[in-house]
Structures are given as structure tokens and as C-alpha cells.
N, C-alpha and C positions, 0 to 999 in steps of 0.2 A: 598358667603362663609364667607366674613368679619362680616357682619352684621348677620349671623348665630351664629359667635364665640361671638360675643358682646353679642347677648341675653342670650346663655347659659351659658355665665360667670357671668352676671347681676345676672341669674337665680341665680346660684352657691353660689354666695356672700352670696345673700339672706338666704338662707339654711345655709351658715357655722354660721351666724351672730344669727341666730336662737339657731341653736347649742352651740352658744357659753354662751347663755345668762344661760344657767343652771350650777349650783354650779359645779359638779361633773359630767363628762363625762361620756357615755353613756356603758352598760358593752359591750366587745366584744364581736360576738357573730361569729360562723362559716357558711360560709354559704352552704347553701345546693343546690347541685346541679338539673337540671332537666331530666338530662339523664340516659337511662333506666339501670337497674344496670346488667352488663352482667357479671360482675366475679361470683353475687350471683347465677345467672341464670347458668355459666361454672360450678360452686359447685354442684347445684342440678345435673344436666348431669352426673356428676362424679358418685353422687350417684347413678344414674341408671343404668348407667356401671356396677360399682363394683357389683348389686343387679344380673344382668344380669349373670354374671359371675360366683355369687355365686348361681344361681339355678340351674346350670347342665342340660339343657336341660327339665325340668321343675320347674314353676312357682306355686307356691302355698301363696295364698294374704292371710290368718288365722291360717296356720300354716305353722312348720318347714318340714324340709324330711331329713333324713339320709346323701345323700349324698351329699346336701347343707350345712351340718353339719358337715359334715368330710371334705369340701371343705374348710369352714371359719376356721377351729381349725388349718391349714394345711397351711395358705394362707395372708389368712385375719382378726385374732385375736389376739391379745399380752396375750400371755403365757408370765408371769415374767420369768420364769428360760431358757424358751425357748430364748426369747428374749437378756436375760445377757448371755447367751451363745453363740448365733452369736456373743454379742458383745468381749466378752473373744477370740472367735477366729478372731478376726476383719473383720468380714463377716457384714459390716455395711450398703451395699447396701440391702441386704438381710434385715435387721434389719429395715431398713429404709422406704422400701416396705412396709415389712408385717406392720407396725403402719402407712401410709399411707391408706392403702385398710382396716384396723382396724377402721379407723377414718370413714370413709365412706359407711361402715356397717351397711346391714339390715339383720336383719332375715328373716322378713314377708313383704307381700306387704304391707299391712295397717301400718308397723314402717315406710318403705320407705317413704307411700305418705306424714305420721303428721313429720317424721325427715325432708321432703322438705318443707312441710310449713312452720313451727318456724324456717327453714333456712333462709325462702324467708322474711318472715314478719321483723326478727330480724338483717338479713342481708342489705334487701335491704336501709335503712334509713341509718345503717351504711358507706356501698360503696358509696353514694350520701353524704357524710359527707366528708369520708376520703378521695375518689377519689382510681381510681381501683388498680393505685400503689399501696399503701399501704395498702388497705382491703387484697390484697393478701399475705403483710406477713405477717399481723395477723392471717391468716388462717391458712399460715404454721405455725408459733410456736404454735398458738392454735393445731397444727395437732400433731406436733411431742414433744413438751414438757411434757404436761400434762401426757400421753401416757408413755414417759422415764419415771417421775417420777410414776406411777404406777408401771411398771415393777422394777423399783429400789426398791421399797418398797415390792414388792409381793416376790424379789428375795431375800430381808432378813428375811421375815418370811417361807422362804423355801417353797411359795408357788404354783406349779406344776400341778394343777390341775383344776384352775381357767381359764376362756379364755375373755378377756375384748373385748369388740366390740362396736360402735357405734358412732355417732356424736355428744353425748351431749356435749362432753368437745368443740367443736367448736361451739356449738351453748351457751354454757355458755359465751365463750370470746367473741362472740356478743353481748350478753346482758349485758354483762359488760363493753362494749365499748360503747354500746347506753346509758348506766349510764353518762356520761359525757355529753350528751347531754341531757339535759331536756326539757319536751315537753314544745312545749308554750301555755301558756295557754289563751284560747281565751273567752270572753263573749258575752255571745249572747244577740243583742241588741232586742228588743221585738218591740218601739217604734223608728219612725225618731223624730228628733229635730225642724225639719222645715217644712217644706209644700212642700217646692222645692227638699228635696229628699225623698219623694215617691217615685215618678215615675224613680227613679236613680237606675240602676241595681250592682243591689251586683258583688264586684270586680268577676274576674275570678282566681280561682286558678290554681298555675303553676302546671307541668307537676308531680311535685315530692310529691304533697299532695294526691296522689291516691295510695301512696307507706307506707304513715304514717298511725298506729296501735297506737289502745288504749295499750300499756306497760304494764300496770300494771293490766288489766285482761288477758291478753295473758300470763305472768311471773305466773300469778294463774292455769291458765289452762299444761302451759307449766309442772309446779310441780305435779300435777294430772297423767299426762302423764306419765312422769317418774317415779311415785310410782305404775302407774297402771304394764309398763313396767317393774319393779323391779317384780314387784310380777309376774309376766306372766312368766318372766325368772327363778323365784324361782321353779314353780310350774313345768314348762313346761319342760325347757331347764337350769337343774340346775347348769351345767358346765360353761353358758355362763354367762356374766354378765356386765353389761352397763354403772356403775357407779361405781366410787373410790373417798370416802374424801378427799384424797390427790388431785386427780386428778381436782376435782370439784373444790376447793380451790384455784390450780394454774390457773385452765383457767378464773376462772373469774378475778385472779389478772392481770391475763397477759392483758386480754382483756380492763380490766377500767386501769391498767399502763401503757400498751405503748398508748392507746388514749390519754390519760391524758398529757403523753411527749409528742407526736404530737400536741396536741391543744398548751400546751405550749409553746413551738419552734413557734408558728406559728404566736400567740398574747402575750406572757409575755413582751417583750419589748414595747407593744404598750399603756399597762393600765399605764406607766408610764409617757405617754406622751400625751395629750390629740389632740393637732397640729399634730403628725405623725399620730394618729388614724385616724382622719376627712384626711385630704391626703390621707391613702389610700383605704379609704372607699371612698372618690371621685373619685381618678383613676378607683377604681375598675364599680363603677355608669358611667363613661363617658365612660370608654372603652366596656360596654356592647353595646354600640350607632354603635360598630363596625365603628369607626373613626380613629385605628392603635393607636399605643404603643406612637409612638414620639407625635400624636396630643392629645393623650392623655393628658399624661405628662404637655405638654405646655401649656393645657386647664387648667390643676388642678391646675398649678405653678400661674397665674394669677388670676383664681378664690380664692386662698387664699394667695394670694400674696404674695410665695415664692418663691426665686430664685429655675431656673428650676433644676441647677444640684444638689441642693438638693433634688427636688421632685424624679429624676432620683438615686440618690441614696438610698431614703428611697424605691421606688418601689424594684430596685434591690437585695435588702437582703430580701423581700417576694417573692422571685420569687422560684418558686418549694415549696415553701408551701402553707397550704390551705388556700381558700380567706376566707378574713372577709365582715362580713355587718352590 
């Protein structure tokens, strides 16, 4: 066990000594988890629910029916006047509901299955980012703000006759929270450098690179979608309607602002310090070894040869927040 700790602190040195020899430390970066992402996976369920519930005992995937129409207007839609009038009589559970099952809204099966796609695609990299805690209360303020601020805005143009539904506004606070994350960009090497790696197989990727989408043609397609959507609502179902400037506006602020404070909180303190970063980006390296918190600690404080109730103190004020790599 002794001569275990000896090498991989040996190792360790070596690596910080490395690190250290470049000008300007390295930027932070968040790391991304491997685990499967189940809040985005409980989101889509939700959607199937609320779809379930608003067919009435028939399902129709290409169009609307009546009674699934007078189910959602009833239930599952934000009427602005409707909506400021629960809230005038402080019927706010009521209010709270209907923009909940509003946010979760399909008309047709074919909105259901592309609104759980660009859930899954846009969601899942996020939850593997933020960690399930906190994807989920992005989801709720993506649920219920954007949503108030439509009905606030629809209630002062006296307008009564409009009925908003659907999940773009939490699927915008996705994509605006994946805005903070930029893909990394990788080149692809064509030829090896040497003879001896040939025959060397290309690393393996981890669990959460089967989760990562091209962004920026999915964000093309995604807009396609949504003007195909506006106009099908236009034409079809001209009471309902899926998008609001306003609406769009806030969720994507909401979505790339609270990430944005989250990443913050998480590294702001650390680009100012190059020693605390390398700490605990080594804690976080030795404790994947699944060797406990304390051997951790005691391994990093030697490999960079700080006292330990330092290393224990700078772990402790990361702790509940997200890791760096």
C-alpha cells in the first residue's frame, strides 16, 4: 500500500511540474458526467402523460379532434386573461397547473415525438453538465416563467382569445444553457507519427459521448420546425399558438443566465488561482481511483506539496458544486 502511494504521488508531481511550466493555466473546463440522464428521460414521460390525457380516449398522430381541443383550451393552455384571472382571485394552484400541462403540450402525435427529440438531444448534454439537481430547476423556471410572462403581456393587450401551448420555451432554456458549454472541437488525425502507433487502438469513449449532437445543425433544424409548427397552427388550429417573443426571449435568457451563475459559482474562484485549480482537479483525478475522500485529500496534499488542511479546505467550499476537469 506504501509503495503504491509512492508511485502515484511520484506520478502526480510529474504532471503538476508539467503543468506548471506553461505561462498561463489552463481554462476551466466542467466536467461532464457519464450517467444516463433520467430527469431528461422523467421530462419526456411527462410529455406522454399530459398527450395521453389530452386525447380523450382517442389518439390521432396528423391531426387535432374536437374534443382534444376543448380538452387543452380547458386544462392545458395559457389563455392570458384566463390565466390573470385565477391569478386576481388567488386561485394559483389552479394557475400553476394549467402552465405546467401548457408547457408539456402536444397537439398531434408527430409534435409529441420531434418535441421529445430536441428534448432528449438538447436536454441530455445539459443534465450530464449540471447534474439532476439543478437541470430540474431550470426546467421549472423554464416551465413557469416564460409562460407568466406571456400571459402578463397577452393580459395587457386584452388578449382572450389566443390559447399558448407547448414545450419550446423549455426546450429554448436548453439550448441556451448548452450555449455555455461549447463543443470541443476535435481534429481528426489522418496519419500516426510513428510506426509503433499503428497498431494502437483509438482510445474508447466514455459513456456520455453517445449523448453529444452536432448543436448547430440540430438549432437549424430545430427553427425549421418551429416555423413549420407556427404555420400548421396558423392554418389548422388558429386559436392555438406555440410561440411568444416575449416568451422566447426570457427562456433562452433564463436558460444561458442561471448556467452561466452556476458554472460561475462553481470555477470563478479558481481562474484566479492557478495552485487551487491543479488541487482540485487532482483530487477530483485520484478520487475517481475510488480510494475515499480522506486518501484522497492526503494523496493531493503530498503530490503538490500542500499542507493537508489546506487541500481539505479548498475541496470543501467545491463540494455541492459541479466538478471541474
Amino acid at each position: 500500500m506504501y509503495s503504491l502511494r509512492k508511485h502515484l504521488t511520484v506520478f502526480l508531481r510529474s504532471q503538476v511540474q508539467a503543468d506548471m511550466q506553461h505561462n498561463q493555466p489552463a481554462d476551466v473546463t466542467i466536467e461532464t458526467s457519464g450517467v444516463i440522464p433520467i430527469m431528461t428521460g422523467l421530462l419526456i414521460f411527462c410529455m406522454v402523460v399530459v398527450f395521453a390525457m389530452m386525447c380523450q380516449n382517442r389518439m390521432e398522430f396528423w391531426m387535432t379532434h374536437p374534443s382534444l381541443e376543448s380538452w387543452t383550451q380547458n386544462n392545458a393552455s395559457v389563455n392570458p386573461v384566463a390565466i390573470m384571472t385565477m391569478i386576481r382571485d388567488q386561485n394559483f394552484t389552479k394557475a400553476i397547473s394549467t402552465i405546467a400541462l401548457a408547457s408539456l403540450a402536444s397537439l398531434t402525435g408527430w409534435q409529441l415525438a420531434l418535441n421529445a427529440y430536441f428534448t432528449w438531444v438538447f436536454g441530455s448534454t445539459v443534465e450530464q453538465k449540471l447534474g439532476a439537481s439543478r437541470f430540474l430547476i431550470l426546467c421549472a423556471l423554464a416551465i413557469i416563467i416564460p409562460y407568466a410572462i406571456v400571459a402578463w403581456d397577452g393580459f395587457n393587450h386584452a388578449d382572450s382569445v389566443s390559447y399558448y401551448y407547448g414545450p419550446v420555451y423549455v426546450i429554448l432554456a436548453l439550448y441556451g444553457a448548452g450555449l455555455v458549454f461549447p463543443e470541443e472541437k476535435k481534429v481528426r488525425q489522418w496519419f500516426r507519427k510513428t510506426r509503433g502507433e499503428i497498431f494502437q487502438r483509438a482510445p474508447r469513449g466514455d459513456s456520455a459521448s453517445k449523448f453529444k449532437v452536432n448543436t448547430g445543425l440540430l438549432s437549424a433544424v430545430f427553427i425549421v420546425y418551429e416555423v413549420g409548427l407556427w404555420y400548421f397552427a396558423d392554418k389548422y388550429t388558429p386559436t392555438f399558438q406555440t410561440f411568444h417573443l416575449w416568451g422566447i426571449t426570457s427562456a433562452i435568457m433564463i436558460g444561458y443566465g442561471l448556467t452561466w451563475f452556476l458554472v460561475w459559482s462553481a470555477t470563478g474562484d479558481l481562474r484566479e488561482g492557478p495552485v487551487k485549480l491543479m488541487c482540485i482537479r487532482k483530487y477530483n483525478e485520484i478520487l475517481k481511483l475510488d480510494i475515499g475522500h480522506e486518501a484522497a485529500v492526503r494523496t493531493t496534499a503530498m503530490a503538490l506539496g500542500l499542507p493537508e488542511d489546506r487541500v481539505k479546505q479548498w475541496v470543501a467550499k467545491q463540494k455541492g458544486k459541479m466538478k471541474i476537469s
